[in-house]
C-alpha positions in Angstrom: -3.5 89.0 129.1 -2.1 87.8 132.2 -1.7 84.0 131.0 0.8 85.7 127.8 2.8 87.1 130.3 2.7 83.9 132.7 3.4 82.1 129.4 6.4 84.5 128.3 7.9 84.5 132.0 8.2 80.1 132.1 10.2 80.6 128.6 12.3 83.3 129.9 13.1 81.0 133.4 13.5 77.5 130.9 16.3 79.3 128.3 18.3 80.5 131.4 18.1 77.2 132.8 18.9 75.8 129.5 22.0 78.1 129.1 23.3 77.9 133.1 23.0 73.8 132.0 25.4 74.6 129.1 27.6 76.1 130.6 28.7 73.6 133.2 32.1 71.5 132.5 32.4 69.6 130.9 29.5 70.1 128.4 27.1 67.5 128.3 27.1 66.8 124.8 31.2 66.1 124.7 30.7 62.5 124.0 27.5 62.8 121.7 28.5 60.9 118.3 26.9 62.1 114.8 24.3 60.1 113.4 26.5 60.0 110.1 27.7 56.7 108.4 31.1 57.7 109.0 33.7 60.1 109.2 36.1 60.8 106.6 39.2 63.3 105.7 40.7 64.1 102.7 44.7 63.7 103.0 47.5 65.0 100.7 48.3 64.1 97.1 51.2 64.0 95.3 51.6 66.3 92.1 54.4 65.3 89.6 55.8 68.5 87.8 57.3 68.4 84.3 60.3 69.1 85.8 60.2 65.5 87.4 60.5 67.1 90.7 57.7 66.6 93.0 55.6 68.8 95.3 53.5 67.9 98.2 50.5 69.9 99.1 47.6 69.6 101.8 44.0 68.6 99.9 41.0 70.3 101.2 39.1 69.9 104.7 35.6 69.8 102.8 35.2 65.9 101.2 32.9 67.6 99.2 35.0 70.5 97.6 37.6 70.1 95.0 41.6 70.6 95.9 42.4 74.2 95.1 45.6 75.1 92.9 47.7 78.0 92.4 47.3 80.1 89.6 50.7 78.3 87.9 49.9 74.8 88.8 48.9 72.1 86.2 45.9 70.3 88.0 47.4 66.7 89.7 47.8 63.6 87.4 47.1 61.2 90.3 45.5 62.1 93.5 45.7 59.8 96.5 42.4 60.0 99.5 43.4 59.0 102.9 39.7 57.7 103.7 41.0 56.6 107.6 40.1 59.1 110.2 42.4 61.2 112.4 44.0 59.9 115.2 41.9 61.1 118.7 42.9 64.6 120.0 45.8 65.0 117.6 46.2 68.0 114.8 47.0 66.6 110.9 49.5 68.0 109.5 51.5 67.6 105.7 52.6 64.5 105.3 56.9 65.3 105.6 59.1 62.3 104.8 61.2 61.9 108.5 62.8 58.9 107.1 66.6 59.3 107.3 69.1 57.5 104.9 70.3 54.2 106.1 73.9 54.6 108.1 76.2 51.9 107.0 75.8 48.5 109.2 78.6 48.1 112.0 80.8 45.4 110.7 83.6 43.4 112.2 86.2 41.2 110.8 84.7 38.4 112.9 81.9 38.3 110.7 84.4 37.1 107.9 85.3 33.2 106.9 89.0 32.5 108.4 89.8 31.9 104.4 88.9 35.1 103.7 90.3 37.1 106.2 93.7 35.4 105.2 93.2 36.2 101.5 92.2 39.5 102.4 95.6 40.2 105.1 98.2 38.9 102.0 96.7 41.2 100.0 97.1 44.4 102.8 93.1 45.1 102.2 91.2 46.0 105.0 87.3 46.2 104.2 84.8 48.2 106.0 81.9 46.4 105.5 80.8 42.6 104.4 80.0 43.9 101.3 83.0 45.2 100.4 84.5 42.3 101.7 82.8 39.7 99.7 83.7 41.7 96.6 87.4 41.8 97.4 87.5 38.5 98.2 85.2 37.7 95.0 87.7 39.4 92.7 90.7 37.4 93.9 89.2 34.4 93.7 88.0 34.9 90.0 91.8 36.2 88.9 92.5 32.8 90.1 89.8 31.1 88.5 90.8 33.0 85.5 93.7 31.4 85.4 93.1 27.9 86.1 90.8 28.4 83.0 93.7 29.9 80.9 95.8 27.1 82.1 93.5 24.3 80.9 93.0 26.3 77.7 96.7 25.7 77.0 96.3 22.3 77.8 93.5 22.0 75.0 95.1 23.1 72.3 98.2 21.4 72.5 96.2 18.0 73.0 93.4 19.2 70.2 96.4 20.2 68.0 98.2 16.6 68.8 94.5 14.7 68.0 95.1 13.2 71.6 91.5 12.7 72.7 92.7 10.7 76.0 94.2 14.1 77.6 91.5 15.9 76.1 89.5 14.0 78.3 91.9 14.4 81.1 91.8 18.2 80.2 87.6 17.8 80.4 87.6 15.9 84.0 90.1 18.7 85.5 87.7 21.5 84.4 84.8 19.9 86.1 86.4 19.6 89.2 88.0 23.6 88.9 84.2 24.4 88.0 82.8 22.6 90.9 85.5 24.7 93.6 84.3 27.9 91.6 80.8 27.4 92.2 81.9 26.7 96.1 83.3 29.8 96.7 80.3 31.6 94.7 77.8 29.9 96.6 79.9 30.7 99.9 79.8 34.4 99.1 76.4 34.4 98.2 75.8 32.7 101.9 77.8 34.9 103.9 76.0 37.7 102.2 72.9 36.2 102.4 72.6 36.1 106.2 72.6 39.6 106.7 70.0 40.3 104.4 68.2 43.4 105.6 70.4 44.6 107.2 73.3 46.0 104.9 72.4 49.4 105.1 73.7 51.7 102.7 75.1 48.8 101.1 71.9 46.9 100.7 71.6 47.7 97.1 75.2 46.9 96.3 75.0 43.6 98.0 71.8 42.7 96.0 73.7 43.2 92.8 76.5 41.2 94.1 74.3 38.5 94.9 72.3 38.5 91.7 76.0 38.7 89.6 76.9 35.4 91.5 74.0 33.5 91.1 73.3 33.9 87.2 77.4 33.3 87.0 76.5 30.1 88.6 73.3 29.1 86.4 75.9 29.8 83.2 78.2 27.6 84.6 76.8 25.2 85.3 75.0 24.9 81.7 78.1 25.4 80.1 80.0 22.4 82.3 77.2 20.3 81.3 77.4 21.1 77.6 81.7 20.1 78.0 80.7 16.4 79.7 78.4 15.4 77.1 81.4 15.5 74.5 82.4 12.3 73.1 86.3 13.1 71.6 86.9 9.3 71.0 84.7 9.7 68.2 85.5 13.0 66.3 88.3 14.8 68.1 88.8 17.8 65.5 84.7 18.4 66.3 85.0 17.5 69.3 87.9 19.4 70.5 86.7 22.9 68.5 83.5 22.5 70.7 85.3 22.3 74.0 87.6 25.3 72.8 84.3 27.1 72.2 82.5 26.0 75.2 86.1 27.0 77.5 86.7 30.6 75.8 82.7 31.0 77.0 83.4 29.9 80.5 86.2 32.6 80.4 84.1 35.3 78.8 82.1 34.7 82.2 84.7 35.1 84.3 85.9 38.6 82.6 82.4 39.7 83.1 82.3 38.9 86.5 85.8 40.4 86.8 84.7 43.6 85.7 81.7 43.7 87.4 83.2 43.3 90.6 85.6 46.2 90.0 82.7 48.4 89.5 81.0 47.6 92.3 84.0 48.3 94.3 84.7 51.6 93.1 81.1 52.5 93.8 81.9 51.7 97.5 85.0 53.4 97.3 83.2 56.1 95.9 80.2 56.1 98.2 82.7 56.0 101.4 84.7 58.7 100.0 87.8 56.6 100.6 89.5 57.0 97.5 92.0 59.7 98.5 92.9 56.7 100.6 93.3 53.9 98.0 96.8 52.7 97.9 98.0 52.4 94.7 97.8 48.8 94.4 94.2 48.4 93.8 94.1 51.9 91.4 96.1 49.8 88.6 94.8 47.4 86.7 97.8 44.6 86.8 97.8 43.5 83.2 98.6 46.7 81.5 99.5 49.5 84.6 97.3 51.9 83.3 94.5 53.1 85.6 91.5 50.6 86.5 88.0 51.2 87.3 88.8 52.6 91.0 91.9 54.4 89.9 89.3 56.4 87.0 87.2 57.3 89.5 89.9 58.6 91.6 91.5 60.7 88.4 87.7 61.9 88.0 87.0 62.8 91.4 90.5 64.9 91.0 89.5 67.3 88.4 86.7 67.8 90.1 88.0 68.8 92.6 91.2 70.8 91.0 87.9 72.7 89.0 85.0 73.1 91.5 83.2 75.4 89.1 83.8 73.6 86.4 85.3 76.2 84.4 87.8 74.2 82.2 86.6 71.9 79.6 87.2 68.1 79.3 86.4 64.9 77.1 86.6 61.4 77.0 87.0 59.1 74.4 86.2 55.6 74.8 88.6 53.2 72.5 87.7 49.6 72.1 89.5 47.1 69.7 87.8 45.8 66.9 86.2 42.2 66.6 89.2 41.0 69.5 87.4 37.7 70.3 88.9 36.7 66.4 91.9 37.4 68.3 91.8 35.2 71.4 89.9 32.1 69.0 93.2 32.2 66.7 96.0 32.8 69.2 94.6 31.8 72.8 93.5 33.9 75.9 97.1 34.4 76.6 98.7 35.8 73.5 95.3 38.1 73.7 96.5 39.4 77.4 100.0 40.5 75.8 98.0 42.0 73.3 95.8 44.2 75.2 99.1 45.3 77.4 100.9 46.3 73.9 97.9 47.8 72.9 97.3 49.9 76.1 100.9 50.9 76.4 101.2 52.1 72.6 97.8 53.9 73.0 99.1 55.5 76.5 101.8 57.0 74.8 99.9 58.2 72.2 98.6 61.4 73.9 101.0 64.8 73.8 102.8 65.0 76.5 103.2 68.7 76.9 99.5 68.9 76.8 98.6 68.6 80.1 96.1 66.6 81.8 95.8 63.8 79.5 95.6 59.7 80.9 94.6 56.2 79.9 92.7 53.9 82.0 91.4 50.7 81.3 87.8 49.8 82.2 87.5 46.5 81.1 88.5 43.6 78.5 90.1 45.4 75.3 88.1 48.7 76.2 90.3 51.3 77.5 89.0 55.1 77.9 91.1 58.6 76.9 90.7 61.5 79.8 91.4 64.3 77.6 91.5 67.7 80.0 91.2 71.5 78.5 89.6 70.1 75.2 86.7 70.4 73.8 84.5 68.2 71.9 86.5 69.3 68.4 89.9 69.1 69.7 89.0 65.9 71.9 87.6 64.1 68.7 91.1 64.9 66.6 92.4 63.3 68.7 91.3 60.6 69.0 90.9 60.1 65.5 94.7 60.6 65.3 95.2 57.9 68.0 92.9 55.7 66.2 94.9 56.1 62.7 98.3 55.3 64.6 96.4 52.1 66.0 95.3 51.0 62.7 98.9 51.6 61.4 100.5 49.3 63.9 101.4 45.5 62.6 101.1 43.4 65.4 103.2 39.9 66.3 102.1 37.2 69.0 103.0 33.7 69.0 105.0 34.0 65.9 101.6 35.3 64.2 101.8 38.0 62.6 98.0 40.2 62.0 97.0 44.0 62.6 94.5 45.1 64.6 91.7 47.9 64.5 89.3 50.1 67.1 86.4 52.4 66.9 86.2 55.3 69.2 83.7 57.3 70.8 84.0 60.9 71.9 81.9 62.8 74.6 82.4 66.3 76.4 81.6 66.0 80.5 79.1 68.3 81.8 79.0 70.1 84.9 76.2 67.6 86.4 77.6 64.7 84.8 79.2 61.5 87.1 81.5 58.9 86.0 78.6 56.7 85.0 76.8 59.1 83.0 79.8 59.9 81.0 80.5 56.0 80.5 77.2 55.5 79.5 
């Protein structure tokens, strides 16, 4: 008996000991690892709703248990494990997005070519970034282009038209060497932008597009320069010189592309910057026809908007584009198909009634020009235009001493209250 109670007074004295030991600081197991092939944490996946909005949620703390949903939640289509452990002596918490949208790069006319900040100062345009800069400078440069390609057009025809394959290949040389100074100032623009790659900011995106525009210009260019040297007009000059028209009116195709690129791009920024209250009216015309351009339709869209916050009032576009026009510039030259366009926008601009209200023309590129049709709905918008379209038809048209009529096909849309200009042009 009195060996059990020696025995049950040594356990007694050992688990005080045992708990006084515990209790010192800090504890003596603090640093003890688990024997357990490693250490793992289940992070946060990413659940796509059919709504296309997304919604992030924490996964559970047990490796071994399945995420938990609410009651109105579709299980997760993909879920993504964060197998890395935590960082030391740190709490994990949802993953939130801190990342804050670029700010626009600072910029300084320094940065510019001296060319280009003269172009820019005869013009009265003062750019606030390199971006918008190149693309100013970019869409004077292939106006002039343009016409230097017009120019040798001319040229052509009279010497096609006087079977004088000599000039023709005068005519051929010259348009190498315009070609060669186009593809300079490209490759400049592309350079300048180029070398602050990364760092563009908010224009990053925008300068990409620029870039890319440029450089598949250039590859077209110079395919289609190389297709015009390899032409032989001593030998068949009526062949000969109908290939070189075709291979010119493609090179100017090109340039109105880029043209009309360019103008998009700068109304974006314009748009982006919310400077086009402060456009002068200058670059809101397009010079050809004086109806609105791109940057000018932005600035009449941004206007209703803003005259109907709510949206209340109705309004429709209607997009007008002539009819198979390239027939056009092949039988009478890029030219006579420039004074046809501006007699076509200025007889379709005063189409519209003009005790109806908000009602304007604008011209978004080549022979496409758009109706803004205010307090009418999709009915009343599409009599309309169908009654513009009928008094186009009805017009006989003279250029050159030629004589032909022209048609267009229209398309008609209502804008939405969540709609932008480019869902409403698309």
């Amino acid at each position: 008996m009195a060996i059990i109670f020696l025995l049950f007074a040594l356990t007694n004295l050992g688990l005080g000991f045992a708990c006084a030991y515990a209790l010192t600081e800090p504890a003596p197991w603090r640093n003890w690892e688990l024997p357990l092939p490693r250490r793992m944490r289940w992070g946060f996946f990413v659940r796509r709703t059919t709504r296309g909005t997304t919604s992030v949620e924490a996964a559970s703390e047990n490796p071994l248990a399945p995420p938990s949903f609410a009651a109105n939640q579709d299980p997760p289509s993909e879920v993504s494990v964060i197998t890395q452990p935590p960082p030391a002596e740190s709490t994990i918490e949802p993953a939130v997005s801190r990342t804050s949208p670029p700010e626009a790069p600072t910029f300084s006319p320094d940065d510019l070519p001296r060319e280009w900040l003269e172009a820019l100062s005869a013009e009265g345009i003062a750019p606030n970034s390199l971006v918008e800069a190149s693309a100013q400078v970019m869409r004077l440069e292939v106006g002039r282009y343009r016409e230097q390609l017009i120019t040798a057009e001319n040229r052509a025809r009279a010497h096609v038209a006087a079977a004088d394959a000599d000039s023709l290949e005068q005519v051929a040389r010259d348009l190498v060497f315009i070609n060669e100074d186009w593809l300079q100032q490209q490759t400049r623009a592309a350079k300048t932008l180029g070398q602050r790659d990364g760092g563009q900011g908010i224009y990053a995106s925008a300068a990409e597009q620029l870039e890319e525009t440029m450089l598949d210009q250039a590859a077209a260019i110079r395919s289609t320069v190389a297709a015009l040297t390899s032409l032989d007009f001593q030998v068949e000059i009526e062949t000969g010189g109908k290939r070189f028209l075709e291979k010119l009116a493609a090179l100017i195709d090109l340039a109105h592309a880029l043209r009309d690129r360019i103008g998009d791009l700068v109304a974006a920024l314009f748009r982006v910057e919310k400077r086009l209250g402060a456009v002068g009216p200058a670059m809101q015309l397009d010079r050809a026809t004086g109806l609105a351009n791109r940057v000018g339709l932005e600035l009449m869209f941004e206007q209703w908007r803003g005259d109907d916050p709510e949206s209340q009032r109705q309004v429709a576009v209607a997009l007008f584009d002539i009819d198979r026009f390239a027939q056009v510039n092949e039988r009478l030259g890029t030219r006579a198909g420039d004074r046809t366009i501006a007699a076509f926008s200025r007889l379709l601009a005063s189409l519209p009634r003009q005790d109806r209200g908000y009602d304007r023309v604008a011209r978004i590129g080549g022979q496409t020009l758009l109706l803004f049709i205010g307090d009418a709905g999709p009915h009343n918008a599409l009599t309309t235009a169908e009654r513009m379209r009928q008094s186009l038809e009805a017009t006989s048209w003279s250029q050159a001493g030629a004589e032909f009529d022209l048609s267009a096909s229209a398309g008609v849309v209502e804008i939405r209250r969540e709609d932008t200009l480019e869902t409403v042009l698309d």
